[in-house]
C-alpha positions as CSV (number, residue, x, y, z in Angstrom):
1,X,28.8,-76.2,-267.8
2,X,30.6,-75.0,-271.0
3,X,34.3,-76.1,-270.8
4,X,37.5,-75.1,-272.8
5,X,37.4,-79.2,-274.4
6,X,33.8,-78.0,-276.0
7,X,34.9,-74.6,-277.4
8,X,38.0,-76.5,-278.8
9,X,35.8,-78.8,-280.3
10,X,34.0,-76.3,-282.1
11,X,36.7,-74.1,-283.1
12,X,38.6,-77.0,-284.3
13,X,35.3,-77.8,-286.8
14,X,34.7,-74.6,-287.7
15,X,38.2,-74.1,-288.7
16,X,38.2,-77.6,-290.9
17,X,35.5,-76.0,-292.4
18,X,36.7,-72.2,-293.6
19,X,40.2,-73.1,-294.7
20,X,42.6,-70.3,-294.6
21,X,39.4,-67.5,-294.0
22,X,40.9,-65.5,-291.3
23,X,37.9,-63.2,-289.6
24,X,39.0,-60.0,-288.1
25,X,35.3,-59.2,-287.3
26,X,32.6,-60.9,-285.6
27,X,28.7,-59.9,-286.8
28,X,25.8,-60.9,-284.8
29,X,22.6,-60.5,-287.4
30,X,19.5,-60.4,-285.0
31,X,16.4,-60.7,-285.5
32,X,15.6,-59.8,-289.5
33,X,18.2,-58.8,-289.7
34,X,20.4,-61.9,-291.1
35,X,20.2,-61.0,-295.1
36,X,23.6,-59.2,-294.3
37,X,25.4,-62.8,-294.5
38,X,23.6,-63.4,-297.7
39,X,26.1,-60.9,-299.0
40,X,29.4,-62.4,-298.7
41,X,31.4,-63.6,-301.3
42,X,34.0,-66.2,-301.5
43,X,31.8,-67.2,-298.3
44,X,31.8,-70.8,-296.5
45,X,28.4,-71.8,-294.8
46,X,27.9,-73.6,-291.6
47,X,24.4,-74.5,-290.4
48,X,25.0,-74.1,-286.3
49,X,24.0,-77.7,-286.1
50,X,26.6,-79.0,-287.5
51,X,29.3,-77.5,-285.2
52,X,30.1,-79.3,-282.1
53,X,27.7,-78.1,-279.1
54,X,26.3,-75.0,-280.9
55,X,22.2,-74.4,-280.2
56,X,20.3,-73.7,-282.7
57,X,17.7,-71.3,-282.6
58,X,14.0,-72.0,-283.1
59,X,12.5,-68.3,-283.1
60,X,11.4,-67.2,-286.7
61,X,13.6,-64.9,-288.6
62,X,17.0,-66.6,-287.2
63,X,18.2,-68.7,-289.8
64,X,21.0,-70.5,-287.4
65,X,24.2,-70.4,-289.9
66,X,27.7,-69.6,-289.3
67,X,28.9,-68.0,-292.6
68,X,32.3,-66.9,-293.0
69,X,33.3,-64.7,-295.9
70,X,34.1,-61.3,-297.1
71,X,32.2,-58.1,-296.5
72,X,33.5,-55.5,-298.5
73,X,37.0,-57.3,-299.0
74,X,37.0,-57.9,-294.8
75,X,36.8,-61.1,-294.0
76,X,34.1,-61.4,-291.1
77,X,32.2,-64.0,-289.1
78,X,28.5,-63.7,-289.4
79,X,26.1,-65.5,-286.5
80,X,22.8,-65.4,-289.2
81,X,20.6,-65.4,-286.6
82,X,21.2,-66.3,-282.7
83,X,19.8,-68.1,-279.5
84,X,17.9,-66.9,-276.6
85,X,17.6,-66.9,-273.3
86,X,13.5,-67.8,-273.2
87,X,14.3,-70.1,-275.9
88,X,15.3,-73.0,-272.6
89,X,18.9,-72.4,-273.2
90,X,21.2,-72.0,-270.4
91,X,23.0,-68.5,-270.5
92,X,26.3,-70.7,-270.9
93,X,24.9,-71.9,-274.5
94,X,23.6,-68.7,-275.4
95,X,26.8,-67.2,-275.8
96,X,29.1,-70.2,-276.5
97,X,28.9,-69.2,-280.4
98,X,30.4,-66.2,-279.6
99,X,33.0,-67.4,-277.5
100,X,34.3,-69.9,-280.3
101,X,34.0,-67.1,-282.8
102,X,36.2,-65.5,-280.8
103,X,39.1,-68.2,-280.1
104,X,39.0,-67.8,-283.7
105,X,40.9,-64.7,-283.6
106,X,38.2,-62.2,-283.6
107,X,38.8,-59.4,-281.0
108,X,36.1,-56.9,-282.8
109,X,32.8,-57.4,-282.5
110,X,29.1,-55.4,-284.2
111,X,26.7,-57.0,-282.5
112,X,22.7,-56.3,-283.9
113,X,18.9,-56.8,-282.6
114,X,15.5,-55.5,-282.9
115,X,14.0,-53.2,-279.9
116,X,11.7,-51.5,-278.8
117,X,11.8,-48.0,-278.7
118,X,10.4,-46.3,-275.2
119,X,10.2,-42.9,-275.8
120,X,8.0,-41.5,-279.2
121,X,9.5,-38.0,-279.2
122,X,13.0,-39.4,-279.5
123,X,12.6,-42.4,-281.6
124,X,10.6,-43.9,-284.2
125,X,9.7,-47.6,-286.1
126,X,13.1,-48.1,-288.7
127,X,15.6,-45.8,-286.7
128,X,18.8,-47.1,-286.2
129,X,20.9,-46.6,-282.6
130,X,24.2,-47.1,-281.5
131,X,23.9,-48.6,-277.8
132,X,25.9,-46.9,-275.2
133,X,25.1,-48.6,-272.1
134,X,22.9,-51.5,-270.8
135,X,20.3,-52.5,-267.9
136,X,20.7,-56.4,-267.7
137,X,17.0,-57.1,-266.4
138,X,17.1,-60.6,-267.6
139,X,18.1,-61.9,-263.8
140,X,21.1,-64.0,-265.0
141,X,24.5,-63.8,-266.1
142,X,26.4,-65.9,-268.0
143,X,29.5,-65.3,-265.8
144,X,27.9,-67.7,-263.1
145,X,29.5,-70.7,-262.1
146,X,33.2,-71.2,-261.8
147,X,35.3,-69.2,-264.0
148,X,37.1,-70.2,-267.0
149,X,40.4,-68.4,-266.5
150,X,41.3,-68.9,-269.8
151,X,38.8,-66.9,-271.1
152,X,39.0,-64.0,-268.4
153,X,39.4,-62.7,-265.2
154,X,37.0,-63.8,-262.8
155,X,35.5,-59.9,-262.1
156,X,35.4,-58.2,-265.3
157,X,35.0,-54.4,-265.9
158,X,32.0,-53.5,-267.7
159,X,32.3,-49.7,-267.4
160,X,33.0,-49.7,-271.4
161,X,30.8,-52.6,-272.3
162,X,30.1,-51.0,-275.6
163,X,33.3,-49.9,-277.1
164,X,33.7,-45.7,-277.6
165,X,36.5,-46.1,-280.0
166,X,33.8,-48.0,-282.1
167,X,31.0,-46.0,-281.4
168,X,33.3,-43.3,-282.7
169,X,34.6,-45.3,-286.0
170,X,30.3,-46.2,-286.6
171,X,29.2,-42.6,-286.2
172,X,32.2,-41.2,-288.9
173,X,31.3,-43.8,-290.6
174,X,27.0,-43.0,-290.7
175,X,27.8,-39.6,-291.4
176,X,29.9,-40.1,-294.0
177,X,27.3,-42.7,-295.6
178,X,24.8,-39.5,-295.0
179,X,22.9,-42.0,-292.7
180,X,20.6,-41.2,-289.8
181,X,21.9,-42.8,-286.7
182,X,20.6,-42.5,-282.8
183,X,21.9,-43.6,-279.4
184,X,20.0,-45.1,-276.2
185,X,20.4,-47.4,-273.4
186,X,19.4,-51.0,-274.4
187,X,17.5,-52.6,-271.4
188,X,17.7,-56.8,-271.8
189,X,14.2,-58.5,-270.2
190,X,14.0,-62.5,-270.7
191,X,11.3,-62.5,-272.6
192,X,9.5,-64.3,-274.2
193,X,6.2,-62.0,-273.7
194,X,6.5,-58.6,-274.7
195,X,6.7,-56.2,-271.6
196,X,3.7,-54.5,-270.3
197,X,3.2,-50.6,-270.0
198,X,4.4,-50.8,-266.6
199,X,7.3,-52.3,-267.0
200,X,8.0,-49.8,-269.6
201,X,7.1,-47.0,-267.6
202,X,10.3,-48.7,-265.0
203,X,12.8,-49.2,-267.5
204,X,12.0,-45.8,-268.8
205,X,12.5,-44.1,-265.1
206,X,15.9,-46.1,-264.4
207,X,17.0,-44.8,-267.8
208,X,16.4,-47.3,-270.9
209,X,15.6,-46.3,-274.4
210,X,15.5,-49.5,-276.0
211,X,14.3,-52.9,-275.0
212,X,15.1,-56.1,-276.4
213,X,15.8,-59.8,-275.3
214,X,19.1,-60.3,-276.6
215,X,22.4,-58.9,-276.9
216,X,23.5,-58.1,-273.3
217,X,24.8,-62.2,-272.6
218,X,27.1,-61.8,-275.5
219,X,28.6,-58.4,-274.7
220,X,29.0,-59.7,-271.1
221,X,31.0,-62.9,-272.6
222,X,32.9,-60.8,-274.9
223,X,34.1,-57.7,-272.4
224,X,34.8,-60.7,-270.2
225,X,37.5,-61.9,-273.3
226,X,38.3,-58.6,-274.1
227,X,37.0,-58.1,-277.3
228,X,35.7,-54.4,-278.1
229,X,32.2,-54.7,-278.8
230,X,29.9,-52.3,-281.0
231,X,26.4,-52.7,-280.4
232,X,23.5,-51.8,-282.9
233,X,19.7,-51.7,-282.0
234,X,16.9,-51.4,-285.2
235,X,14.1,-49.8,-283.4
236,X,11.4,-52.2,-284.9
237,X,8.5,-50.8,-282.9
238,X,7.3,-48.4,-280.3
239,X,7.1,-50.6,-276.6
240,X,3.9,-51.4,-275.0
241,X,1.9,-48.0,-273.8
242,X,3.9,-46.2,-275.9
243,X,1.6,-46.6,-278.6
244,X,-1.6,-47.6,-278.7
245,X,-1.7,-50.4,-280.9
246,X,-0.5,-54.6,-279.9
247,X,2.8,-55.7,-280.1
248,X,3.6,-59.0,-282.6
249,X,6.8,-60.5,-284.0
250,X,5.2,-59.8,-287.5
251,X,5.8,-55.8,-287.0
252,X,9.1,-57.0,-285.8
253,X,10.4,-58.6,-289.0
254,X,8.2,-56.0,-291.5
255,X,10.0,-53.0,-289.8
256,X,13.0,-54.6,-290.4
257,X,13.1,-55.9,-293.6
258,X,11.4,-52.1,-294.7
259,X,15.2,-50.6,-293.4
260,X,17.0,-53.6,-294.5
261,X,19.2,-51.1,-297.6
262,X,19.8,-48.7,-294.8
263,X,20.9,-51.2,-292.0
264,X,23.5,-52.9,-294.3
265,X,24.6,-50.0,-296.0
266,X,25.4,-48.9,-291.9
267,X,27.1,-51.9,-291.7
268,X,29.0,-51.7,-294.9
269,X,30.1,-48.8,-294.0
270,X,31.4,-49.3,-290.3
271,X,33.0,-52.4,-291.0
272,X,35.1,-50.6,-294.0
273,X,35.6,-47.7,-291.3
274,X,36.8,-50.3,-288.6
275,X,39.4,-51.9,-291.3
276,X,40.7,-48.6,-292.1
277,X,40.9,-47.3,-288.7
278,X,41.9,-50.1,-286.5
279,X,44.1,-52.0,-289.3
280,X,42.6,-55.0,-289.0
């Protein structure tokens, strides 16, 4: 069970580490998405295993790095990459980065993954979509187990999981970038095997648009702190039934990396928009 000694630990090393870098933003880069952290300047590096108690992620595409630095002249914490669920970590690991990140000080949040999209005639490979809502299908939470009281209440409200004031800030922001940008419902599964047409045809009938394997633990653990979180989905392909060809990781990554100017120009753009807005 995570404890408040562990998340000290970590923020203490991490803090040792980025001298007097003050993030006002927290960036979750999923998967293919991590290049964004490459982009920093005056930036400080941390390979997640050397921080006390962080996993490290063994899926492809994830580089594992904490890397603080300035995006645009805001200084933000990037997670390059992230741990899952199907990886064999517990749901308490899974979001402990983002539970030191935020004892750091960061209250604002973008968090990013690669879906699936479940309906052709709304989306296609390469679009981007703000999430509005989620389904947690993944049949855990990382709330369970005695509460940490320091971190939040014990029964947290999720009815504005993903934050509208930021949905609001990223959608001025994409249009004023002259960037395409969607909305769905992101449905979380545990993965690791893609889902199968009738599983698709369920999470399209209780209202998802996007699926994934991600995300949801971390906006859970962050509403629970009361950060605001924005959440961003790269529809990397169409789900299984949806079209007729076999989903593969590969598709995953080559989807993303072919959007890769547009997704950080979105980024660029909302985290400028956020700074302006919010006066961070």
């Amino acid at each position: 069970m995570t404890s408040m000694t562990q998340i000290d630990r970590a923020v203490k090393s991490i803090k040792e580490r980025i001298g007097d870098r003050t993030p006002a933003i927290g960036l979750i880069l999923g998967s293919g998405l991590g290049y964004v952290a490459d982009t920093l300047t005056d930036a400080v590096v941390i390979p997640y295993g050397e921080i006390p108690g962080f996993p490290v992620s063994r899926v492809e595409g994830h580089k594992g790095n904490l890397v603080v630095g300035r995006l645009d002249g805001v200084c933000v914490a990037a997670m390059q990459g992230r741990v899952h669920y199907y990886e064999g970590w517990t749901m308490e690991e899974v979001v402990l980065p983002a539970r030191v990140i935020t004892r750091l000080g960061v209250r604002t949040w973008i968090i990013t993954n690669a879906a699936g999209a479940l309906d052709a005639s709304r989306y296609a490979p390469g679009d981007l979509c703000l999430i509005t809502d989620h389904i947690n299908m993944m049949g855990a939470n990382p709330l369970t187990g005695v509460n940490i009281d320091e971190l939040g209440p014990r029964f947290p409200d999720m009815t504005a999981a993903y934050s509208r004031k930021l949905r609001s800030i990223a959608k001025k922001a994409a249009c004023s970038a002259g960037l395409p940008l969607k909305e769905g419902v992101y449905a979380a599964m545990m993965g690791p095997s893609y889902e199968t047409p009738a599983e698709i045809h369920m999470l399209r009938t209780i209202g998802a648009d996007l699926v994934g394997m991600s995300t949801v633990p971390e906006v859970i653990a962050l509403n629970h702190m009361g950060c605001e979180v924005l959440g961003i989905s790269c529809a990397t392909n169409l789900a299984a039934g949806v079209s007729a060809g076999k989903l593969s990781h590969e598709e995953v990554k080559e989807t993303a990396d072919r959007v890769k100017d547009t997704f950080e120009k979105l980024v660029r753009a909302t985290v400028r928009e956020i700074h302006s807005e919010i006066n961070l």
